[in-house]
C-alpha positions in Angstrom: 0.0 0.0 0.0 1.3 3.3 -1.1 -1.4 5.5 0.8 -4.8 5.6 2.1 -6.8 8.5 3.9 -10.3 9.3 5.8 -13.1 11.8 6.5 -15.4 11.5 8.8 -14.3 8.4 9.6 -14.0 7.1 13.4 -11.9 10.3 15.1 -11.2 11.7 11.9 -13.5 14.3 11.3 -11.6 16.0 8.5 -9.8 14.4 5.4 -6.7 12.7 6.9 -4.1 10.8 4.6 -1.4 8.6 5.3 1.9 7.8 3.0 3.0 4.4 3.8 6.9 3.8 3.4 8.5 0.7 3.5 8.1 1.1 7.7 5.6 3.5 8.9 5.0 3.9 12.8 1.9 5.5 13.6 2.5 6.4 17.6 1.0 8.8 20.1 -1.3 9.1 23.0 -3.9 6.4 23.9 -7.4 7.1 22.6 -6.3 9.5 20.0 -7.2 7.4 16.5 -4.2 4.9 16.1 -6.4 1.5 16.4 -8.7 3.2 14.5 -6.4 3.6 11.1 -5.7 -0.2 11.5 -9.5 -1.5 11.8 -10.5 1.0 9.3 -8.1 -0.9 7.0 -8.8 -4.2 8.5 -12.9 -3.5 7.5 -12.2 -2.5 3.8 -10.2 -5.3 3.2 -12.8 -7.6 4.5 -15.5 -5.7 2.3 -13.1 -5.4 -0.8 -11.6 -8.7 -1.0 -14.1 -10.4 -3.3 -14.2 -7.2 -5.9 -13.6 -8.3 -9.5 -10.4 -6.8 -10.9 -12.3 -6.5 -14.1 -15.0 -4.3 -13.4 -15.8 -1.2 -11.6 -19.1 -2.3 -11.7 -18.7 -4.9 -8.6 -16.5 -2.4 -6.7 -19.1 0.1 -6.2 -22.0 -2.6 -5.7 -20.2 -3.5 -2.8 -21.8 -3.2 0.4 -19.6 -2.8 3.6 -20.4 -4.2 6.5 -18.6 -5.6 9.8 -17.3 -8.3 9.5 -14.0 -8.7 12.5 -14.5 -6.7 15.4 -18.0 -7.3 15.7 -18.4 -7.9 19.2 -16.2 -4.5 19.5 -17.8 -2.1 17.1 -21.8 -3.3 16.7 -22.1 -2.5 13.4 -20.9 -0.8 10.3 -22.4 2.6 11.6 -20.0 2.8 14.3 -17.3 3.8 11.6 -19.0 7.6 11.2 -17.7 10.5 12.8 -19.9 11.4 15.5 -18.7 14.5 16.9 -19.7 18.2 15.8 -23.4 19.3 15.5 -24.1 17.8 11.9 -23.7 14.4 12.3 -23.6 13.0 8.4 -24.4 9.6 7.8 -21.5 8.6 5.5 -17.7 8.1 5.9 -14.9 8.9 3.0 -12.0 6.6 2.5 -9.1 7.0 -0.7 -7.2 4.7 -1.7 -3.7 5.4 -4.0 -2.9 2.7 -6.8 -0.9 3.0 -9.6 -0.5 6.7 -9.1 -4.1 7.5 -9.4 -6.3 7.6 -6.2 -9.5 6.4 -5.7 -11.4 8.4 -3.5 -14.8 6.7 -2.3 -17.9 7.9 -0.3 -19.7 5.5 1.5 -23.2 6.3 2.8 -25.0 4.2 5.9 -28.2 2.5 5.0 -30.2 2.6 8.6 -32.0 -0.6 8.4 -32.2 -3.4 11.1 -28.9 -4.4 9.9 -26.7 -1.5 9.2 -24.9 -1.7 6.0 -22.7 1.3 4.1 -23.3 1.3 0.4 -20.9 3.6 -2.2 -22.7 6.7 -3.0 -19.5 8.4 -4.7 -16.7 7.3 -6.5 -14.1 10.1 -7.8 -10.5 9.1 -9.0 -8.1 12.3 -9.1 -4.4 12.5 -9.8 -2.6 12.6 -6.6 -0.3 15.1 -7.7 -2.0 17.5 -9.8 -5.3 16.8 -7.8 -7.1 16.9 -11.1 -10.7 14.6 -11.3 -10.2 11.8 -13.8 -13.7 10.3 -13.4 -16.6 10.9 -11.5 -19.7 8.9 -10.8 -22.2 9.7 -8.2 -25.4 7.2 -7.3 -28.2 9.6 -6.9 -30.7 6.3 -6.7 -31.1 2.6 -6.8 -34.5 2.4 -6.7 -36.8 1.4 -8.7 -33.8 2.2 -11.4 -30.3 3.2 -10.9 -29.6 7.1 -11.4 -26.0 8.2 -12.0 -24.2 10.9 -12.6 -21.0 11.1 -14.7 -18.0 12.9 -15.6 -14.7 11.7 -17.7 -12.0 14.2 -18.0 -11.1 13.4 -21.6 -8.4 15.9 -21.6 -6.3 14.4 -18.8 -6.1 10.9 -21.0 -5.5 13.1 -24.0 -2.7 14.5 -22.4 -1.5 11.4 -21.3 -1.0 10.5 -24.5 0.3 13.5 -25.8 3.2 13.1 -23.2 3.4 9.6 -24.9 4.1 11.1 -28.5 7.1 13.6 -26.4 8.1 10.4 -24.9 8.3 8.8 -28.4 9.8 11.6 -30.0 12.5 12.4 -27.3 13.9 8.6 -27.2 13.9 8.5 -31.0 16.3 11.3 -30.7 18.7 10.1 -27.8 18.6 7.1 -29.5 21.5 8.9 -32.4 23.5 9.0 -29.1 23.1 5.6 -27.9 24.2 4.6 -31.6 27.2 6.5 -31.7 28.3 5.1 -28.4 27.5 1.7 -29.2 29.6 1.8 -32.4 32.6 3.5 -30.5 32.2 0.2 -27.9 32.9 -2.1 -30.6 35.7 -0.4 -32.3 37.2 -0.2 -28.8 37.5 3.2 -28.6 34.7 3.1 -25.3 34.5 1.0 -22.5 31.3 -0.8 -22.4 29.9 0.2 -19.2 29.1 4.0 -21.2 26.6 1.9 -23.2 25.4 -0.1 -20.1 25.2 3.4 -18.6 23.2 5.4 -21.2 20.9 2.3 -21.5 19.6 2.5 -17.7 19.7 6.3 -18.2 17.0 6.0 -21.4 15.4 3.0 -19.8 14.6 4.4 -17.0 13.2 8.5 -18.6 11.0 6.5 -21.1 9.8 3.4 -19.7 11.1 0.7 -22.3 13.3 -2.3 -22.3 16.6 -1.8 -23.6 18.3 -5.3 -24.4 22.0 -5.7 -24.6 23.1 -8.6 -26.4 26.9 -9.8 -26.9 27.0 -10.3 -30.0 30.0 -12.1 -30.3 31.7 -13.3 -26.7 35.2 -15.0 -27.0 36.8 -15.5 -23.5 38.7 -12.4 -24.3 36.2 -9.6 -22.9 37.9 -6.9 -24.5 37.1 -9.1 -28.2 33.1 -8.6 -27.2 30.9 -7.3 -29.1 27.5 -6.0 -28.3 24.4 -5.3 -30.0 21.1 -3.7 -28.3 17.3 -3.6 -29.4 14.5 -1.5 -27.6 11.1 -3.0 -27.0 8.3 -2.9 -24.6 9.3 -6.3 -23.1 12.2 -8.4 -22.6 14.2 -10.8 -24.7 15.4 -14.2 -23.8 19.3 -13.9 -22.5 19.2 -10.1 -22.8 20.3 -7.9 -20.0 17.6 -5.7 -20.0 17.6 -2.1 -18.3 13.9 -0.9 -18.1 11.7 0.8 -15.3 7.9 -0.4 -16.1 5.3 2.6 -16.2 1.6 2.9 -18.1 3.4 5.9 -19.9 6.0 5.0 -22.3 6.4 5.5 -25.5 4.4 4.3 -29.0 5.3 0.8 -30.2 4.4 -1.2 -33.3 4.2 -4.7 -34.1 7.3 -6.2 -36.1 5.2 -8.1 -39.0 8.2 -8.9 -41.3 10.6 -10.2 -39.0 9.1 -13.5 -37.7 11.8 -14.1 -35.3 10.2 -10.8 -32.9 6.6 -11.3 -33.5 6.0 -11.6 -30.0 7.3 -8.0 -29.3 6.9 -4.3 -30.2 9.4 -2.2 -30.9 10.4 1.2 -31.1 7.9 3.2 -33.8 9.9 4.4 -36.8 9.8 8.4 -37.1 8.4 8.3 -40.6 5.8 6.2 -39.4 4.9 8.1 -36.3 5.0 11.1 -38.4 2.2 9.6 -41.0 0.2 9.0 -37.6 0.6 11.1 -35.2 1.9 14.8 -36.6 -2.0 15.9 -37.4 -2.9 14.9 -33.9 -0.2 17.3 -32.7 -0.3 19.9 -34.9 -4.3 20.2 -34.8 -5.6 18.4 -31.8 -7.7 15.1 -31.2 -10.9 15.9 -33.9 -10.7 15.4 -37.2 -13.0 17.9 -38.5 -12.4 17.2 -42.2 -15.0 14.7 -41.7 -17.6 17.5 -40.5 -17.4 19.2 -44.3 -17.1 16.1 -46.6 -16.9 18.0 -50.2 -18.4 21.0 -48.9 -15.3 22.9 -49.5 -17.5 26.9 -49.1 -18.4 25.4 -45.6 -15.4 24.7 -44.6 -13.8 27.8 -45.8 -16.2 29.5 -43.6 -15.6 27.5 -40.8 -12.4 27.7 -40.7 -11.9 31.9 -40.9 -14.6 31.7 -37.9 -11.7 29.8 -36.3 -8.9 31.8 -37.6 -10.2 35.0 -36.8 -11.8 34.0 -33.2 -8.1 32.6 -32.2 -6.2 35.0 -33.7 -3.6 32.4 -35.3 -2.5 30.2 -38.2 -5.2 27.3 -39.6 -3.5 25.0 -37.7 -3.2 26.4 -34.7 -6.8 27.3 -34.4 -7.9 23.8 -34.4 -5.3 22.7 -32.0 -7.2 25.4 -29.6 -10.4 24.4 -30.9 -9.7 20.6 -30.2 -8.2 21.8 -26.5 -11.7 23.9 -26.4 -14.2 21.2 -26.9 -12.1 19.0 -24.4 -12.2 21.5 -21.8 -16.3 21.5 -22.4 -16.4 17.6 -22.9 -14.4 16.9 -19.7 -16.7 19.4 -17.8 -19.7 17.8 -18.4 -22.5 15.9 -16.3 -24.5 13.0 -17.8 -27.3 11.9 -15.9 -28.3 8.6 -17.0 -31.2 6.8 -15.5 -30.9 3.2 -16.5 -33.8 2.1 -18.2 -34.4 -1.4 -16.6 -36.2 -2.3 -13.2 -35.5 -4.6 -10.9 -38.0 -6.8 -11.9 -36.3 -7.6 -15.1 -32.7 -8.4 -14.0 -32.0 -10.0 -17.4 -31.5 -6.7 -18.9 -29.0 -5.2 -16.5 -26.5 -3.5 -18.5 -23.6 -6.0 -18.0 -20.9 -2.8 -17.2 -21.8 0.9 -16.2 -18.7 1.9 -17.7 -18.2 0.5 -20.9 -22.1 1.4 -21.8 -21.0 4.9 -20.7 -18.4 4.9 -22.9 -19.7 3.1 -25.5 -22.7 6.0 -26.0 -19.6 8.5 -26.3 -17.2 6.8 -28.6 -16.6 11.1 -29.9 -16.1 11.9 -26.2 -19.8 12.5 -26.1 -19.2 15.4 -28.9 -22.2 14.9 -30.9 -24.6 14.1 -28.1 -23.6 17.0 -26.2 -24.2 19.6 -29.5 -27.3 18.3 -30.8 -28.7 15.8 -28.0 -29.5 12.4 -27.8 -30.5 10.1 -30.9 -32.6 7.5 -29.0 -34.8 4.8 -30.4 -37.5 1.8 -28.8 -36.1 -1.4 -29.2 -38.0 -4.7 -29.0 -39.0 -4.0 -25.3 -40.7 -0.9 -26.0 -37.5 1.1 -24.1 -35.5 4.2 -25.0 -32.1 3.8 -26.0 -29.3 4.9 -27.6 -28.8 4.4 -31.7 -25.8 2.3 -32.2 -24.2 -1.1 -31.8 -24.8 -3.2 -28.8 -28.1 -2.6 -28.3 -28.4 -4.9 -25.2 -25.8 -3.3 -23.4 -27.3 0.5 -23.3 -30.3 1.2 -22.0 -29.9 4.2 -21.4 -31.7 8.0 -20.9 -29.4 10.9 -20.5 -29.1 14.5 -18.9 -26.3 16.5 -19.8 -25.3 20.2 -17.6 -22.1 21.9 -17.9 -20.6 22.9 -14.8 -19.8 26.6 -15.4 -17.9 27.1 -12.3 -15.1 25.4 -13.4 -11.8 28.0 -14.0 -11.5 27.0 -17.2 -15.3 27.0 -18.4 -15.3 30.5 -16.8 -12.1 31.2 -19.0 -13.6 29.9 -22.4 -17.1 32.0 -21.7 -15.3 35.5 -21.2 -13.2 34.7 -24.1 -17.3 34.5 -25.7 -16.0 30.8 -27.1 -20.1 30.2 -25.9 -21.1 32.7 -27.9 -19.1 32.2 -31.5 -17.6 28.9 -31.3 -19.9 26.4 -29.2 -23.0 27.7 -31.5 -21.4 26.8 -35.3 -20.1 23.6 -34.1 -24.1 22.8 -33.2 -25.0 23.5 -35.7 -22.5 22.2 -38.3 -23.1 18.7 -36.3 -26.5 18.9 -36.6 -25.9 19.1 -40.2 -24.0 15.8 -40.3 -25.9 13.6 -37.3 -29.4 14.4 -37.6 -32.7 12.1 -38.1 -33.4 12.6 -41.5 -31.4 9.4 -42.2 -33.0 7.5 -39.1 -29.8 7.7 -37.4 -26.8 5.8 -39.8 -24.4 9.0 -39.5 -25.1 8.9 -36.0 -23.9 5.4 -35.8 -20.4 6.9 -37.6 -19.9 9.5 -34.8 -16.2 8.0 -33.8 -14.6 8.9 -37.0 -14.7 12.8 -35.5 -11.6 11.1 -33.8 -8.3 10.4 -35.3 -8.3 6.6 -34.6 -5.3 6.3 -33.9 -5.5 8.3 -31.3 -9.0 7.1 -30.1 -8.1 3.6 -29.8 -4.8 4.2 -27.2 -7.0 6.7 -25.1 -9.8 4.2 -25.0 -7.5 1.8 -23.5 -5.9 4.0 -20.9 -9.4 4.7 -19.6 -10.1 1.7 -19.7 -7.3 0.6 -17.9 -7.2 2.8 -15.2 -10.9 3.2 -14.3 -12.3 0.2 -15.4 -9.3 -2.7 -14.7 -8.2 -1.4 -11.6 -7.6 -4.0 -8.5 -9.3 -1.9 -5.8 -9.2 -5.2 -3.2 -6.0 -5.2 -0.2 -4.4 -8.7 0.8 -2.4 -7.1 3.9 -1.6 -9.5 7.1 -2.7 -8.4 10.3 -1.1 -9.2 13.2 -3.0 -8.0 16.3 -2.3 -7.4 19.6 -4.2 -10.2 21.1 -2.0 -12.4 19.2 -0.9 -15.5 20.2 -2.6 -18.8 21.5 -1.8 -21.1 24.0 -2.4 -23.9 22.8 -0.5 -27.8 23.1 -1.5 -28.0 19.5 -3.3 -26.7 16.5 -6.1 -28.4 13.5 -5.8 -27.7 10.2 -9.4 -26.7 10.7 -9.0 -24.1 12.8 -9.3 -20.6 10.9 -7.9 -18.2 14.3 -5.4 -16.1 12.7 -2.1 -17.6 15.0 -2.9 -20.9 13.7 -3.2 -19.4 9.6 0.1 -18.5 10.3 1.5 -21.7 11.1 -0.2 -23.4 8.7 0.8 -21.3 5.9 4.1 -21.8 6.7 3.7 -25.3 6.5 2.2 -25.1 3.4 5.4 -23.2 1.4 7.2 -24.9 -1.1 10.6 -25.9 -1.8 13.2 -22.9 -1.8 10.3 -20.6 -0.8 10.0 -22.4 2.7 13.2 -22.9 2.8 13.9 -19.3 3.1 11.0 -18.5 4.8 12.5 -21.2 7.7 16.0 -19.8 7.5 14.4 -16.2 8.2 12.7 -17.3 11.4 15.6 -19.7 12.5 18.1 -15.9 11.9 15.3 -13.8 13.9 15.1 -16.1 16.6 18.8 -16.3 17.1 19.2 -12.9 17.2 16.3 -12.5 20.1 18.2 -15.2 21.9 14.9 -17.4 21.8 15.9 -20.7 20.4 17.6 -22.5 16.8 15.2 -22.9 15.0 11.2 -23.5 14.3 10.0 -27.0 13.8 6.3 -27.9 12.7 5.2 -31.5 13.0 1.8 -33.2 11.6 -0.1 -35.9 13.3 -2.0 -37.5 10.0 -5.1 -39.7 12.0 -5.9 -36.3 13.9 -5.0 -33.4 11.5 -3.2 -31.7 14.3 -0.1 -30.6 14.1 2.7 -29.5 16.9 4.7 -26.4 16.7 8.0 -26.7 19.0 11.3 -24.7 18.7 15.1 -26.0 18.8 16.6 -24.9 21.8 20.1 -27.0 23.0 19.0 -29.8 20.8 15.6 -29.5 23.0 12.7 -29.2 20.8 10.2 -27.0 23.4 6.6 -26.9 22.6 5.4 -22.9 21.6 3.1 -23.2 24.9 6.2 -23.5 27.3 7.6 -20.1 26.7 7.3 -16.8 28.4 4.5 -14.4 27.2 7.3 -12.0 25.4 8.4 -14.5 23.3 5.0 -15.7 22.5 3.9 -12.1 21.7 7.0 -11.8 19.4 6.7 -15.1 17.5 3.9 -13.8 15.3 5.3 -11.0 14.3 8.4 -13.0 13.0 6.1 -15.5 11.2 3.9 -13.5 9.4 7.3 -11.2 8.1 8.7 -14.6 7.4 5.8 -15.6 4.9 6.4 -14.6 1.1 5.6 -15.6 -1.9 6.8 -15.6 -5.9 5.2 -14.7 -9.0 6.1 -14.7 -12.6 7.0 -10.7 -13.7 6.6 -10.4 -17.3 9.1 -7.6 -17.6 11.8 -9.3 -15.9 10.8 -13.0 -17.6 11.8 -14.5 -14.0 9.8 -15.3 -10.6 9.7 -12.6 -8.6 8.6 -11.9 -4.9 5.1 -10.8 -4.1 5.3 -6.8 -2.0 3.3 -7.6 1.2 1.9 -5.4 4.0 2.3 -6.5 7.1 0.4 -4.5 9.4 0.9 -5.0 13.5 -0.6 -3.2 16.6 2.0 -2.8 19.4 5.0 -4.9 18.3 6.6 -3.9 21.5 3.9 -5.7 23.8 5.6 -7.8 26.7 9.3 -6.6 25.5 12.6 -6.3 26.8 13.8 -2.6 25.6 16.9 -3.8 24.1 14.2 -6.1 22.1 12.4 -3.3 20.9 15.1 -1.6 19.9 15.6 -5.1 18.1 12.0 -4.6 16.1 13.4 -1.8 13.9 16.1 -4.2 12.4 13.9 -7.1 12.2 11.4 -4.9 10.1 14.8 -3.4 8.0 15.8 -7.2 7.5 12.1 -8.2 6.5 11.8 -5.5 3.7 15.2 -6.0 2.5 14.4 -9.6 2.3 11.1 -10.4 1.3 9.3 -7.0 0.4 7.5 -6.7 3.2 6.3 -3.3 3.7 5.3 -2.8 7.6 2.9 -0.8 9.3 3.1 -0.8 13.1 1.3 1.0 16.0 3.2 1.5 19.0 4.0 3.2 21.7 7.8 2.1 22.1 10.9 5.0 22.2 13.4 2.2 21.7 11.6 1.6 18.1 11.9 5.0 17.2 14.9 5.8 18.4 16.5 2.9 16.8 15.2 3.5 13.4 16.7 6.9 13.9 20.1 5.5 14.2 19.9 2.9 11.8 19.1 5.8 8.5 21.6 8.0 10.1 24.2 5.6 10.1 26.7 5.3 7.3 26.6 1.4 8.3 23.1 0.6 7.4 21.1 0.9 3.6 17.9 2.3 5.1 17.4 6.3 3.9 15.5 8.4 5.5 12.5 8.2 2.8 12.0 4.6 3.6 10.8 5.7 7.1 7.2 7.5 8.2 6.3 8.7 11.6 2.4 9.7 12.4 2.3 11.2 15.9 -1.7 11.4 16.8 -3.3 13.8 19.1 -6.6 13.2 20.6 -9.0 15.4 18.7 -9.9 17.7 21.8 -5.9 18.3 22.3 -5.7 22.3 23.1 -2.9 22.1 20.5 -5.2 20.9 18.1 -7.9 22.9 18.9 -6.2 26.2 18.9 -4.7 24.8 15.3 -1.0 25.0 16.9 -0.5 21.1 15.9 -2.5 18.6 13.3 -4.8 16.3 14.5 -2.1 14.1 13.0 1.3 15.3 12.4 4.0 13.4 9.9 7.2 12.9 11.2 10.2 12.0 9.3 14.0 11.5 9.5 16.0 13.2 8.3 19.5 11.6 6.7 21.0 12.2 10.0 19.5 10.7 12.1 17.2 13.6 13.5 13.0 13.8 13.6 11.6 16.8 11.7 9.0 17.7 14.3 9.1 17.2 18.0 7.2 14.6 19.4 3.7 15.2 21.7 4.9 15.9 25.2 4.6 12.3 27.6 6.9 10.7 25.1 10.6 11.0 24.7 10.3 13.7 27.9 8.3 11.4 30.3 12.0 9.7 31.5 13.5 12.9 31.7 10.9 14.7 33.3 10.3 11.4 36.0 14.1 11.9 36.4 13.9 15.4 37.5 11.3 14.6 39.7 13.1 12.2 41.6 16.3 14.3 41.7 14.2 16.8 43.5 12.5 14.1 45.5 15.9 13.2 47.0 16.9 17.0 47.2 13.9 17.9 49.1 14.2 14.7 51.5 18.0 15.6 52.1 16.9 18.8 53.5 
């Protein structure tokens, strides 16, 4: 997990995010929302596991309810911030993936059993903190009422930063030539063309695959050759950073030998494709005038005149115009179905959506909606796949937008928006019952249509929304003699996942433990045995050649043994873009590691959680309460001796909500912490924690001064 954040969720009455590093410690006072980040997480990954990777569709049919916790919390209700004198009945929860984040509102449906329903889902760029997509649920029942928005520009632009991309590497890639033929003649040593390859790799997101060519055992008789594709090559040694951006590839059709890649887009060809899109923008309006050439002579001095620039020009701003409009506008759409006939249920929200607006909704938003009654008797929207789109739409524009206000005092509503009605009026009308309507997509340059389709696509639409984090809690462990394969507690998942690894995975996972225990001076090693006529198994550790059954050891160590186990765990995968098995990131997330601890073993944690992240991925999210923690992690990414920097570190330091400090807006409700490279916090810590010894100190110094008198 890269990030998540709240409002009016639990104690967190105003939006709240989190950045999660590789080890995040979220510490402070008791009471003041620490347990409340962790359950909040716990409940949406309860509610979000079963959501279908494919569709958007399922993720915002889910219905959250409480599931863990239970006994605790009553029911899904309990999660709404409570305090203030308008108590809403909804809480707000974002989630970051992929660099986009999804932000989700989830309204409370007061019933006999409480359940949370989403009401809003709204994915903005987290740096820019533009709106990609919008949808908002305005009703359910008897039909399903939503409202939509797609900013069209921001995946235009993404793609226009593709063609820059494209254009850029084409370029550099002279250089890399010229260097690569001073390599072979000897004149350059190779690592300058190992060098510029994870340089170019790395700015444009491709694989760059270094072949020798020829390798004698003399190395200085090597000679290299290199290729650049969008994935790897067998016995290449690749140099590539994976991103959705990139640049444009085509398919190699003549050489059979590479038809499983795409490489590198020639510049004639990308200037065939490509060079109208950038010189005039995303429509293609020659398809508005056919043979009309007086038409389009007017139309284009309108243009000309209104922009004050060259032809071109003007339909670059025109294009950017019309995207500014298309991205800024509502569709309601009230699905024409009823829950009565099921059947009918448009099988994805999205790709009917999108399928209505293959123009970017360009022709429905100038001249309305072409609808039609199909077999049923319902309304719905001319074109192909009938069955998928019934549909009745609303459009509004939302004029407060900076840049809508922009185009109406520049009177674009007044010259522009006008002729293009009423030149697409001209085209798409009814007097041919719809067949031009049907044609709409052609408006785009295809080319560039089918890429932004995709992207969209992509990010809204394909998007794994569900978490798979471990939680280790602080009711832990289980004394127990033994343990059933049956039983589901979560100490006893644990063990028998670890039983469950595989060759070299278990292996490793066993030698991690065995290293950890060691170092905590527990015992050798961890050994797991199976009793087949009762499906129990025993779980003892090696100490002096004694195996000692889990049950028989102090509560520290039994508080402690989780923790190592679940940051033991791991698993592999096969990465495309490295053509090799590669280990699974995992969140391990833990409440009070520190529980029943030694201080020199909590000082112990911060390089068990170093070792765990270096090892296996882990990324680890603790609550606690312990200075030995902290001030250990502070030594270990000040120190020249250890690899951990100080951005692989987050502190969150919580305040109750009725703090003074908070109140009076001296302090955040929640304050970020880091470390610097020295060693040394950013912000002080709440007072009670690093100055409780000190302060305890003084008071007995005085204590003994005052009894001395």
């Amino acid at each position: 997990m890269n990030g998540i954040g709240f409002k009016n969720m639990k104690v967190f009455k105003e939006r709240q995010w989190f950045d999660f590093k590789p080890i995040t410690l979220l510490t402070g006072t008791n009471n003041s929302g620490k347990s409340s980040v962790i359950n909040a997480m716990q409940m949406l990954q309860e509610n979000l596991v079963h959501v279908n990777k494919n569709s958007i569709d399922d993720f915002i049919k889910t219905e959250f309810r409480l599931i863990a916790n239970q006994n605790k919390y009553g029911n899904i209700e309990s999660f709404v911030n409570k305090s203030g004198k308008d108590i809403l009945n909804h809480f707000v929860f974002a989630l970051n993936k992929h660099n986009i984040q999804y932000n989700v509102l989830v309204e409370i449906n007061e019933s006999v059993e409480s359940y949370g329903t989403i009401k809003v889902l709204s994915l903005t760029d987290p740096n820019t903190k533009e709106v990609i997509f919008h949808l908002e649920i305005k009703n359910k029942h008897p039909k399903l009422v939503c409202l939509y928005k797609l900013n069209y520009k921001y995946f235009v632009n993404r793609f226009k930063q593709k063609c820059t991309n494209t254009i850029e590497l084409i370029k550099r890639l002279d250089e890399l030539n010229e260097i690569h033929k001073l390599v072979n003649d000897k004149k350059l040593n190779p690592n300058k063309l190992y060098d510029l390859a994870n340089e170019l790799a790395n700015k444009y997101s491709v694989y760059i695959n270094i072949h020798k060519v020829t390798a004698p055992e003399d190395p200085s008789l090597w000679q290299y050759d290199y290729w650049v594709y969008d994935e790897p090559l067998n016995g290449a040694e690749q140099f590539q950073k994976f991103d959705e951006l990139g640049v444009i590839f085509k398919y190699n059709k003549d050489d059979k030998s590479k038809l499983n890649f795409r490489s590198l887009i020639p510049i004639d060809e990308y200037n065939e494709k490509y060079l109208k899109f950038i010189e005039c923008g995303v429509f293609d309006f020659d398809q508005l005038f056919g043979d009309n050439l007086e038409k389009k002579f007017d139309f284009e001095s309108l243009i000309i005149k209104h922009y004050n620039s060259s032809l071109n020009d003007a339909y670059n701003s025109l294009s950017n115009d019309l995207l500014t409009v298309l991205s800024n506008t509502y569709w309601e759409i009230n699905e024409m179905y009823s829950d009565e006939d099921p059947l009918f249920l448009p099988a994805n929200l999205l790709y009917t959506y999108l399928n209505c607006h293959p123009d970017f909704g360009l022709v429905a938003s100038s001249i309305g909606i072409v609808r039609k009654n199909d077999q049923f008797g319902r309304k719905d929207f001319s074109g192909n796949y009938v069955a998928d789109k019934y549909l009745d739409a609303v459009k509004s524009i939302n004029f407060e937008n900076i840049e809508i206000k922009q185009l109406v005092d520049d009177n674009f509503f007044t010259v522009i928006h006008p002729k293009i009605n009423e030149i697409l009026f001209e085209c798409y009308n009814h007097k041919d019952e719809g067949k031009n309507f049907e044609k709409r997509s052609k408006i785009l340059f295809e080319e560039i249509s089918v890429p932004v389709f995709n992207d969209i696509d992509k990010i809204i639409n394909k998007t794994n929304l569900s978490l798979n984090n471990t939680f280790v809690s602080s009711n832990r462990f289980q004394t127990k003699r033994s343990y059933n394969f049956s039983d589901n507690s979560d100490f006893t998942n644990l063990l028998k996942q670890i039983e469950n690894l595989k060759g070299n995975t278990k292996e490793a996972s066993l030698a991690f433990i065995s290293k950890w225990l060691k170092e905590f001076e527990i015992a050798d090693q961890l050994i797991l045995k199976r009793d087949i006529e009762t499906g129990d198994f025993k779980a003892f550790l090696k100490l002096n050649d004694q195996e000692v059954l889990l049950a028989d050891f102090g509560l520290g160590t039994n508080q402690l043994l989780p923790i190592i186990f679940a940051l033991a765990l791991h698993y592999y995968g096969f990465n495309k873009f490295t053509m090799g098995e590669e280990i699974y990131e995992r969140t391990v997330i833990i409440e009070e590691p520190e529980a029943n601890l030694h201080p020199a073993m909590q000082s112990k944690l911060a390089d068990l959680f170093v070792d765990a992240h270096n090892t296996f991925k882990v990324q680890v999210i603790a609550e606690t309460h312990s200075e030995y923690l902290i001030r250990k992690l502070q030594y270990l990414v000040g120190t020249p001796k250890s690899d951990l920097k100080s951005n692989d570190v987050a502190i969150y330091y919580f305040y109750k909500p009725d703090h003074p400090a908070v109140l009076n807006k001296q302090v955040n409700q929640v304050e970020k912490i880091d470390i610097d490279e020295y060693g040394r916090l950013s912000k002080e810590f709440g007072s009670g924690f690093f100055d409780e010894a000190d302060r305890i100190a003084l008071d007995i110094f005085l204590l003994k001064q005052s009894q001395s008198n």
